[in-house]
N, C-alpha and C positions, 0 to 999 in steps of 0.2 A: 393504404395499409390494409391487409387483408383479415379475414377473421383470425384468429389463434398464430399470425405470422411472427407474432415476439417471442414466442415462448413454444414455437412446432420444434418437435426433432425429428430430425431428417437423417444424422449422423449422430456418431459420437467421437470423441476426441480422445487420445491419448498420449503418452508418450511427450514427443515436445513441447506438443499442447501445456500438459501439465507440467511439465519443466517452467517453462516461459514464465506462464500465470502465478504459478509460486511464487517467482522472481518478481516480476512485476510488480505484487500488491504487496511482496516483503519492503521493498526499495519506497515506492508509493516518493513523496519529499524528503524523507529520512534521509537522504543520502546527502541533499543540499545542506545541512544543520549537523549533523550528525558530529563532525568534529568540535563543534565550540560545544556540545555539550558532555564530553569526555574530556577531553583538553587532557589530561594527565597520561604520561606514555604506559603507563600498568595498563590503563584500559585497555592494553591490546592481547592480555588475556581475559579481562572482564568479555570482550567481543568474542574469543573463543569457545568461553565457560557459556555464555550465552544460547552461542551457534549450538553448543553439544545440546544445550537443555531442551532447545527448539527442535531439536531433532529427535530426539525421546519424544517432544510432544507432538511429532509428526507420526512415530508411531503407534499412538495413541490413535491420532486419527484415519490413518492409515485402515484401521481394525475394522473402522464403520464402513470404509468402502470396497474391505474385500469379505463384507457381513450377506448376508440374503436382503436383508432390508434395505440395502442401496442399490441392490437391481429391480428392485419397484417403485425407484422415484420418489417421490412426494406420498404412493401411498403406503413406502416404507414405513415414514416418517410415522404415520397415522396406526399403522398396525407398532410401531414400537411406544408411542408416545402419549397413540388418542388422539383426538380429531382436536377436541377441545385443548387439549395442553400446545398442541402444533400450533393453534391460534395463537395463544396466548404468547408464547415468544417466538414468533414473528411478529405481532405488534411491538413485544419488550427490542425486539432488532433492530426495528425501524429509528430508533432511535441514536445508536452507534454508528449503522449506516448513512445516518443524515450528518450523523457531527463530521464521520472520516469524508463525507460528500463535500462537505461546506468549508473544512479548513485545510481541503485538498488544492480545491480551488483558489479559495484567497489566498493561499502561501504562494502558489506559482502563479496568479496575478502579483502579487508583490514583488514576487521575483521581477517580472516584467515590465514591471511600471519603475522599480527602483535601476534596473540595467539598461532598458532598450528606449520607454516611452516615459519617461519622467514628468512631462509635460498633459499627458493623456487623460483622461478622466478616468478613475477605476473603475468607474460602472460600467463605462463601455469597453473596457480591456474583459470585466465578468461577465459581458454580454456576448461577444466574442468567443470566451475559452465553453463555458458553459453549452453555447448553440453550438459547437462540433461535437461536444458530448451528445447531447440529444439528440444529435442529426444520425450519428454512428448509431445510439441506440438505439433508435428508431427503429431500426433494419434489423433487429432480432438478436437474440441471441446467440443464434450459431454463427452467424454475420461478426458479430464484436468478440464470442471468442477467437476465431480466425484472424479478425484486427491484432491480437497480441504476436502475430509473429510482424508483419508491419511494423508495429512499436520499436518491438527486440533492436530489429533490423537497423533501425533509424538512432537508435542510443548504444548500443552495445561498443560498439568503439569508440568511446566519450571514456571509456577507463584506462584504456590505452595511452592517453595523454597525460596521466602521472605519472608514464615510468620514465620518460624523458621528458622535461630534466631534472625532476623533483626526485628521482632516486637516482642522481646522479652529482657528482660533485661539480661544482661547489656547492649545492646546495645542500644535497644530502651530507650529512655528516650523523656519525653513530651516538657523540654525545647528546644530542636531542630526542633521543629516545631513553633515556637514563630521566627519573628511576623507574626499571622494570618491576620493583618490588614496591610496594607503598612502607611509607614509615608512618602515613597514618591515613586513616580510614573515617571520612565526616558525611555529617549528610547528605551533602552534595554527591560522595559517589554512591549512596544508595540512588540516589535521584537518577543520576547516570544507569546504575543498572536497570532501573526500572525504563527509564527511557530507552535502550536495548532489547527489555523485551519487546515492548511495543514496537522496534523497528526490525524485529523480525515477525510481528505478528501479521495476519491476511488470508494464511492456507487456511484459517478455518471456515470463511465463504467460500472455502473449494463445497461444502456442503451446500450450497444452493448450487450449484451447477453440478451435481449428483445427476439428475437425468441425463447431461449430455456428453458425461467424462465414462471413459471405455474402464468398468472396475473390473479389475482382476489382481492376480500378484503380486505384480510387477509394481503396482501404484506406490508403493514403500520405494521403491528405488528409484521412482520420478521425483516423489517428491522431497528425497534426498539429495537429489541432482540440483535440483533449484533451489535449498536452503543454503547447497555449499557455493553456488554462484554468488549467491549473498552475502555470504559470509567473508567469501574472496574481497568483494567488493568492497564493502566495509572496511575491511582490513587496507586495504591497498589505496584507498581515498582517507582515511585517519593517518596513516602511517606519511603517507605525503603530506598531508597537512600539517603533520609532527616538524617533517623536514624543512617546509618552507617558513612555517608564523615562530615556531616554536610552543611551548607550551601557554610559556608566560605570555604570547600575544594572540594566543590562539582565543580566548575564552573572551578576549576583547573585540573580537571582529563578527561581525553578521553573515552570513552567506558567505563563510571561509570558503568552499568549493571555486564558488564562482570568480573570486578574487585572486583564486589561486590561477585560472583558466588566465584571466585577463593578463596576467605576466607573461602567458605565451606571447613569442612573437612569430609573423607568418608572411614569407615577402607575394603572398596572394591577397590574402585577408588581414584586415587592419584589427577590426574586435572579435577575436574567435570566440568571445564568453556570447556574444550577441548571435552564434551562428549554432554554440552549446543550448542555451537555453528556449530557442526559438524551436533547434529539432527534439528538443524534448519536451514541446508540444505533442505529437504522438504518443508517446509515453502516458501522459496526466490523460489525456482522451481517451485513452482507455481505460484507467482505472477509475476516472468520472464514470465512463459509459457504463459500463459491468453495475458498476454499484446503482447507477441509477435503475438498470434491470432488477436488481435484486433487491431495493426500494417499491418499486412497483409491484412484483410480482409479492414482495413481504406484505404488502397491504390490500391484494389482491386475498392473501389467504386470510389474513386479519379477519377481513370484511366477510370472507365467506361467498367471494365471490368465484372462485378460482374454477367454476366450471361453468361458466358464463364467456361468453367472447372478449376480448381485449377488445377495444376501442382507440381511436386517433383521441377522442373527447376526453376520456377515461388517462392518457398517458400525458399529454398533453397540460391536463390538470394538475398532473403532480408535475413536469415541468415548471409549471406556472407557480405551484405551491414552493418548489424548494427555491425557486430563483429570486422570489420575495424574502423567505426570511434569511436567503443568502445577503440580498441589500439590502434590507433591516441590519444587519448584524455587522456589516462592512460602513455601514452608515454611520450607524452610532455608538456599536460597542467594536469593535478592531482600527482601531488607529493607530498608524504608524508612528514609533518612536514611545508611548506608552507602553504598559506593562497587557494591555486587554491582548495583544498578538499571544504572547506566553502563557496568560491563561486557557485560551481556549488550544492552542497548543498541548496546553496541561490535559485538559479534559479528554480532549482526543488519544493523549498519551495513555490517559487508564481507564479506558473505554477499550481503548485495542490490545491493553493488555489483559484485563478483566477477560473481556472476548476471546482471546488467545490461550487463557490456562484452562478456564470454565469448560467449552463446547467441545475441545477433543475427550476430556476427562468424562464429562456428563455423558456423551454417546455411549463413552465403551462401558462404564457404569450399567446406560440402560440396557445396553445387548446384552451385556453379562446375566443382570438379573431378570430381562426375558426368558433368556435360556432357563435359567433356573425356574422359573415360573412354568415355562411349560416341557 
């Protein structure tokens, strides 16, 4: 690994790129659970009301990167913020980036271990998902953004398998989607709504990846492209799930998506859910990979080290750092079948939502009142 080879620019990215990546860190596992925690057919305007808000706050963000200060990088950031304020949260970052790291992984080990390897040890299924993460990272950042079109490639027609024959009869029928209006409104769907935000949340780490995304105009319309891919999504895996579990059994089942797959049948292939979840290994590896870049390089500025060389030692380290309290935590607090999966689910949930309303708002805030300042 060569001096500065993680974090060189060489190019910049645009356009699809930024299509993709939206998509990508919007969907992250939200897509496998997404159904049992809506369960009710209204949700599928709460999913719209959502998609619109998320896109207002894409505007939002948007503002920062067709700003002057997103064409100097990192020392944008320093000319809008202060050297010392940059520090300070990105260490405060390191910490949402570690949670979405840590229960990104163990969800789709679970996945794995509960469909494919039952038998398996989970540490060696974490040792496994975790090492193509870092191996991808490794290779730099322009390298792992380039990986998201790979990903795309390898899952994008995995949505295409609800529309037959889950929107088709007999399974599909219209009354399972009744009632479209609620006749009443309890915690639970605030909980749902807040779980929505958080699964549209992610474009706002398009700001670490400000040096190597092409800013100009157009960026409002990329990453409007990629919210409505999302949103489609969503929509079209809830609404089949409507059709198949129902409501009333929907909120009873674990990894509705994947149980919905396994009713396919295929005179090739005997378990298509084992062929689903296996290629959307690619997928999780990239949104490992990315975040662990942007873990490092966050502690990188922390530290005050960021004009210093990158090291094998140095990346390596943090490697080694998050993979321990990754089995710490899969050890002794996430057990399957207790309530510890749901909590740190939870945490994750308003860590990324938190994330999501705060950093586009705060940016256009602080260019506003720059300008006014000078």
């Amino acid at each position: 690994m060569s001096a500065f080879s993680l974090f060189e620019k060489k190019s910049t990215f645009g356009s699809v790129y930024v299509i993709l990546i939206v998509n990508r860190l919007q969907l992250l596992y939200f897509l496998f659970i997404t159904p049992m925690f809506l369960v009710q057919p209204y949700m599928i305007w709460a999913i719209i009301a959502v998609g619109i808000l998320s896109q207002l706050n894409l505007v939002l963000l948007s503002k920062w990167f067709t700003s002057n200060f997103a064409a100097m990088g990192y020392q944008g950031f320093v000319k809008l913020l202060g050297e010392r304020t940059v520090r300070f949260f990105a260490f405060i970052g390191l910490f949402p980036i570690l949670i979405k790291i840590v229960v990104t992984t163990l969800h789709y080990v679970g996945t794995i271990s509960q469909f494919i390897f039952p038998s398996m040890k989970i540490s060696w299924l974490i040792f496994f998902v975790f090492g193509i993460s870092c191996f991808v990272a490794s290779h730099g950042m322009e390298n792992t953004i380039r990986f998201v079109v790979i990903a795309y490639l390898c899952v994008f027609w995995m949505i295409l398998l609800f529309f037959y024959p889950f929107f088709t009869p007999p399974i599909a029928a219209l009354h399972d989607l009744y009632p479209l209006i609620p006749t009443e409104w309890s915690l639970h769907s605030w909980y749902a709504l807040l779980f929505l935000w958080s699964a549209f949340s992610g474009p706002e780490y398009l700001i670490c990846l400000t040096p190597w995304l092409d800013n100009n105009q157009k960026m409002l319309k990329y990453l409007t492209i990629g919210n409505i891919l999302t949103l489609l999504e969503y929509l079209i895996v809830f609404i089949a799930s409507l059709f198949f579990f129902g409501s009333n059994y929907l909120s009873k089942t674990n990894y509705p998506v994947v149980n919905m797959v396994r009713f396919l049948q295929s005179p090739i292939f005997e378990r298509i859910d084992i062929i689903l979840i296996s290629v959307d290994l690619f997928h999780f590896v990239f949104n490992i990979a990315i975040l662990l870049l942007f873990f490092y390089g966050a502690t990188r500025i922390s530290l005050k080290r960021l004009e210093k060389q990158t090291t094998p030692i140095g990346l390596i380290s943090i490697y080694v750092a998050i993979f321990v309290f990754m089995f710490i935590l899969q050890k002794w607090f996430w057990r399957p079948g207790t309530s510890d999966i749901n909590i740190w689910v939870t945490i994750e949930m308003w860590s990324g939502a938190f994330t999501y309303l705060l950093v586009p708002a705060f940016l256009m805030i602080a260019i506003r009142r720059k300008g006014r300042v000078q």
